[in-house]
C-alpha positions in Angstrom: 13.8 4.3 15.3 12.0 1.0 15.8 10.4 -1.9 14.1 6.9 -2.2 15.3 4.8 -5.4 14.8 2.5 -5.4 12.1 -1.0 -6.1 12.8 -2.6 -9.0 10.4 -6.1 -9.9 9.4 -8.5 -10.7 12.2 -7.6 -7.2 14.7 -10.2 -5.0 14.2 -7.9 -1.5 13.7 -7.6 -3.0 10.3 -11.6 -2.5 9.8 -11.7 1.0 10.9 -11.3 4.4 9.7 -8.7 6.5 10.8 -8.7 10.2 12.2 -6.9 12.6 10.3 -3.6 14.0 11.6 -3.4 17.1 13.1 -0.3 17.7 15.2 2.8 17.6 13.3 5.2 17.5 16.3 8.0 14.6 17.2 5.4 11.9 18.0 4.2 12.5 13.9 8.2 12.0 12.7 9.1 8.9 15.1 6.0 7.1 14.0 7.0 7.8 10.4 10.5 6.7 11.0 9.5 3.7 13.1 7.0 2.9 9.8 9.6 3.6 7.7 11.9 0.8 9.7 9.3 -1.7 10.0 8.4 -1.4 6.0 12.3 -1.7 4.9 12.7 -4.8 7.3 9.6 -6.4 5.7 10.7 -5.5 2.2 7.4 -4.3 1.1 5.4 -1.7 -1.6 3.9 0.6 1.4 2.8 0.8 5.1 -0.4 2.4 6.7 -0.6 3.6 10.2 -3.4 1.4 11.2 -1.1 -1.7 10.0 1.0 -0.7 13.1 -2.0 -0.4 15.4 -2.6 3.6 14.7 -5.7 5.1 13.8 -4.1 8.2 11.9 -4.2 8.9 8.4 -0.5 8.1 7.5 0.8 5.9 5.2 4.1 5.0 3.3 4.8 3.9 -0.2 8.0 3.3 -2.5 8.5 5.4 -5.5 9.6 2.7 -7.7 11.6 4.9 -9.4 13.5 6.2 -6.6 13.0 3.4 -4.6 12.4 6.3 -1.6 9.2 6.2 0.7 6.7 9.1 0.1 5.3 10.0 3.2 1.8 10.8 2.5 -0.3 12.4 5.9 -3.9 13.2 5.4 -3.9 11.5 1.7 -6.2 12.0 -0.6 -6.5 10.9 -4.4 -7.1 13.6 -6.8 -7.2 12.1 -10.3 -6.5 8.8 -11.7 -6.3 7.5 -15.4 -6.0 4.3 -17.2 -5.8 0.7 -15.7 -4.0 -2.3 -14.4 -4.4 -5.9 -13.2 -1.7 -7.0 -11.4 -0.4 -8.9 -8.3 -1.2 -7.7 -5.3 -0.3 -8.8 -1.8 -0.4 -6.7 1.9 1.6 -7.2 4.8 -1.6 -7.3 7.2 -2.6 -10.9 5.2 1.0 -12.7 4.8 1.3 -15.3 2.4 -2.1 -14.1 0.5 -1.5 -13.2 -3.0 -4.5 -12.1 -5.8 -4.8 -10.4 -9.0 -6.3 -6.9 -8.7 -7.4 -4.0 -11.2 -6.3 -0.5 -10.1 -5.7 2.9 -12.1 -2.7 3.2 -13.9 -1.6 6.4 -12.5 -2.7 8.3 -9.6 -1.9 12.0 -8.7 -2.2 12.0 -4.8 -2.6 15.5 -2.6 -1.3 15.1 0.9 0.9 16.7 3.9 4.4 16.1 4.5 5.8 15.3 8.4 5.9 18.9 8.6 2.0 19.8 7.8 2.9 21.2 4.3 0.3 20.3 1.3 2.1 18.8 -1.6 0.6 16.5 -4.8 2.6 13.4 -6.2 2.0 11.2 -9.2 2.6 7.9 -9.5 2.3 4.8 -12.0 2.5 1.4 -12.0 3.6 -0.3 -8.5 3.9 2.9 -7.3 -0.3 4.3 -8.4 -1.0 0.7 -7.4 0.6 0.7 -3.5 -0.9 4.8 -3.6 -4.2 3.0 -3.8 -3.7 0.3 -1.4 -2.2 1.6 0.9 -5.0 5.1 1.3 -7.6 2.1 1.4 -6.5 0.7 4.5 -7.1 4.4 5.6 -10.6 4.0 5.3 -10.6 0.5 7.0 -10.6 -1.4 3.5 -8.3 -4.2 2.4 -7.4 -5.8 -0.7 -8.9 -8.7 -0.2 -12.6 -6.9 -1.4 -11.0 -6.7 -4.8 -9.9 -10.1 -5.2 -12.3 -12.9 -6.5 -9.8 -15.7 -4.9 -6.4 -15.5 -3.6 -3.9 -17.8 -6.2 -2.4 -21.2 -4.9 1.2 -21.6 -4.6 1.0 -23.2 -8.0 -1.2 -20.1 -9.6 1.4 -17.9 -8.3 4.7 -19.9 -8.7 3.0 -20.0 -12.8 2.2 -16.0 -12.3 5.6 -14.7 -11.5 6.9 -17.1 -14.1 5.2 -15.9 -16.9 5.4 -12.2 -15.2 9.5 -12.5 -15.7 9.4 -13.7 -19.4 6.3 -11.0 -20.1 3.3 -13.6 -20.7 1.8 -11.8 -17.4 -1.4 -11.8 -19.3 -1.7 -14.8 -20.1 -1.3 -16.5 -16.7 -4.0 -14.3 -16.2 -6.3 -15.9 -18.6 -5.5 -19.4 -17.3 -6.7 -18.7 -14.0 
């Protein structure tokens, strides 16, 4: 395995929408274990191919209740219910933080490393990073969502109120 560098805002692979996968061979598996790497290292919610300069429809995201990756390959969402407005941040824009509304739960169909179909579900972190992470799939970021990205001070008072469960609120004051 190795880390690969993760491409930030400005480099136009970001922008773009990526084939789908259609060999499931040892190139398939060490780009998944190499994303793998890289996302553990940068300790975040989930990892698209294009993030690492590939134009394949791959992605990564933590369960948050396993706290294992999902590999998803050819993702699609299926169904989603309910909503949330949280936090959101990406890897591709470091240091940019903004408060986003996403479904609740999301039920995604997609292939494993080996080509096989499966569905997953999700809520919470985990719906929301499903989401985001099958976006940058289609060359979108989070950024579109987000009406301005929150000062130091917005999010220093955010993750403060987030801890003793006045989320909301902070949310309000903005």
């Amino acid at each position: 395995m190795a880390l690969r560098k993760i491409v930030e805002v400005g480099d136009d692979c970001l922008l773009k929408k990526c084939r789908p996968v259609t060999e499931f061979n040892g190139r398939l598996h060490q780009m998944l274990d190499d994303m793998a790497e890289t996302l553990t290292d940068a300790r975040g919610a989930g990892l698209a191919a294009p993030q690492v300069g590939i134009l394949r429809r791959a992605c990564l995201v933590l369960d948050e209740d396993s706290e294992e990756y999902i590999e998803l390959v050819n993702p699609e969402i299926v169904s989603q219910d309910g909503e949330q407005t949280g936090l959101e941040g990406c890897l591709s824009l470091p240091g940019k933080w903004g408060i986003v509304t996403r479904p609740d739960v999301v039920r995604v169909r997609a292939q494993d490393r080996d080509g096989q179909w499966f569905e997953v579900e999700g809520e919470g972190l985990t719906a929301r990073a499903f989401c985001h992470e099958i976006e940058h799939l289609d060359g979108h970021l989070f950024s579109e969502y987000v009406d301005h990205f929150l000062t130091d001070e917005e999010l220093s008072a955010y993750l403060e109120a987030e801890e003793s469960g006045e989320a909301e609120n902070a949310k309000s004051k903005e």
